[in-house]
C-alpha distance (Angstrom), angle and dihedral (degrees) to the residues before:
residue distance angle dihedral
X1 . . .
X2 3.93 . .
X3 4.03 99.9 .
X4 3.78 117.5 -170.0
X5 4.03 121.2 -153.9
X6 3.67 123.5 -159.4
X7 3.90 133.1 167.2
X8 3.51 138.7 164.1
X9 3.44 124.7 -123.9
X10 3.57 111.2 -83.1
X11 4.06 84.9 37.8
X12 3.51 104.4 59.1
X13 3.90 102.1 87.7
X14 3.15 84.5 49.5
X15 3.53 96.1 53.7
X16 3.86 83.9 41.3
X17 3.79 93.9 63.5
X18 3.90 94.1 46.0
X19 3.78 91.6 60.5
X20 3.69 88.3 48.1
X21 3.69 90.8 52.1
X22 3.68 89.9 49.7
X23 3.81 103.1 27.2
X24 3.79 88.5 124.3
X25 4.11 90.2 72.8
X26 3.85 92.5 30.2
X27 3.80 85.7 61.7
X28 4.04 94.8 54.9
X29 3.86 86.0 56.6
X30 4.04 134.0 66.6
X31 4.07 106.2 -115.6
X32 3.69 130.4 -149.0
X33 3.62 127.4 -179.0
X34 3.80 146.6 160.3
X35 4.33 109.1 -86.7
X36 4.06 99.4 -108.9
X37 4.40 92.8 38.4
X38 4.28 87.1 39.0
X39 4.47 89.9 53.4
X40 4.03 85.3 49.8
X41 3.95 87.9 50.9
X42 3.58 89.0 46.3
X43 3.18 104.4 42.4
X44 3.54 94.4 41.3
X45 4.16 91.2 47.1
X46 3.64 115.7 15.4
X47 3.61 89.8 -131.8
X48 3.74 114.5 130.7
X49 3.79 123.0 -102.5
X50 3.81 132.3 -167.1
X51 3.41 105.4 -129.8
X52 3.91 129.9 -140.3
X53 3.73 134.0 169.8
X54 3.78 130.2 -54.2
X55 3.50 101.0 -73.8
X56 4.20 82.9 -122.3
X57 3.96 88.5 53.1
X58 3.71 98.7 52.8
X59 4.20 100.2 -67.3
X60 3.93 90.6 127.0
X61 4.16 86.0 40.9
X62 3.57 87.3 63.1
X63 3.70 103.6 39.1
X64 3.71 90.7 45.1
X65 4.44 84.6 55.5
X66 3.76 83.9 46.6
X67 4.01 90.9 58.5
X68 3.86 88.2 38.2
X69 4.24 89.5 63.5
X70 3.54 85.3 38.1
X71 3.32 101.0 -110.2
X72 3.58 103.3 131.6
X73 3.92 125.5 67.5
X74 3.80 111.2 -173.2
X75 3.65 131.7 12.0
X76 3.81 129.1 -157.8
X77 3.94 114.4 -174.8
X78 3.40 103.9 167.6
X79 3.99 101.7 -151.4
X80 3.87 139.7 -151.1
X81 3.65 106.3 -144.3
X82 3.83 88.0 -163.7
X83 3.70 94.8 56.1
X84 4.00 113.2 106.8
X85 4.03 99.5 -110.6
X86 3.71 98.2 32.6
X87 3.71 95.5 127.3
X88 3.84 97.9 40.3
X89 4.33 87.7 46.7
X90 3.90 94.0 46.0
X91 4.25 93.0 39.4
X92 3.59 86.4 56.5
X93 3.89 99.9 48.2
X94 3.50 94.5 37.0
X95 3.59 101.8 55.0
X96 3.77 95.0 53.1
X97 3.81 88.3 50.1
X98 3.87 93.5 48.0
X99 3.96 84.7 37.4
X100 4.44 95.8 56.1
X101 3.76 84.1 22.9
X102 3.59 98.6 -112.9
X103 3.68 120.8 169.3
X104 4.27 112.9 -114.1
X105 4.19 134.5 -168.6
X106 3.51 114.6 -163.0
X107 3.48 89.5 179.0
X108 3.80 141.7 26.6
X109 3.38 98.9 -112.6
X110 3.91 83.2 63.5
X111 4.18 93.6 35.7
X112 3.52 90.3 57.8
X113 3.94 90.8 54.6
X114 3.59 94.4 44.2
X115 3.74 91.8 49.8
X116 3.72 95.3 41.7
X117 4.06 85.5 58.7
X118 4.00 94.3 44.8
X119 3.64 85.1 58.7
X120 4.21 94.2 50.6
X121 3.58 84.5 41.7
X122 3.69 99.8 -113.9
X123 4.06 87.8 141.3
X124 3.97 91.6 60.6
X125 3.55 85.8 109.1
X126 3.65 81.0 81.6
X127 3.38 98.6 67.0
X128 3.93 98.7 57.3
X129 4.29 81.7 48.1
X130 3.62 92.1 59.7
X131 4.24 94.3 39.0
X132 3.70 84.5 -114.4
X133 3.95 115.1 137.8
């Protein structure tokens, strides 16, 4: 599955520490994420990471495209409600995901759910989507 990671600024350590915690499954799994959020991940994990863009300098442009040609699966952007765009950031990525009906975490609470269900499989569904067997 094509997983993309996202976090704002104050959210990205975070989001860091929960691929760490899970690197296991995040290894299985082909990962894409905007250039400042995808260093933490690798730093953080040694996994490898596609890079895009900041996500200020077009990195959530091109991951929401990526979900538009279905491309992308799941998408964690773990999100600072305080921080100054939140609601223009998350009404962007969320509508493409509810748009292509791609499951989204905001938060880890949620994350840890989604990933948790990747790993029994609950997001093969996916697979038939994409005309992947």
């Amino acid at each position: 599955m094509n997983i993309a990671l996202m976090a704002h600024d104050n959210k990205k350590e975070l989001l860091g520490q929960f691929c760490f915690a899970y690197r296991s499954i995040f290894a299985e799994h082909k990962l894409n994420a905007t250039s400042g959020t995808g260093r933490v991940i690798i730093d953080s994990t040694g996994l490898p990471v596609r890079l895009c863009l900041s996500g200020v300098l077009g990195g959530r442009e091109q991951i929401a495209a990526r979900i538009a040609y279905n491309e992308i699966d799941l998408v964690l952007f773990f999100c600072d409600p305080n921080y100054p765009r939140y609601s223009e950031d998350l009404a962007q990525i969320s509508k493409m995901c509810d748009q292509y009906s791609i499951p989204l975490a905001t938060n880890v609470a949620t994350a840890e759910v989604l990933i948790l269900g990747l790993q029994r499989g609950d997001l093969a569904w996916r697979d038939i989507v994409r005309g992947r067997k």
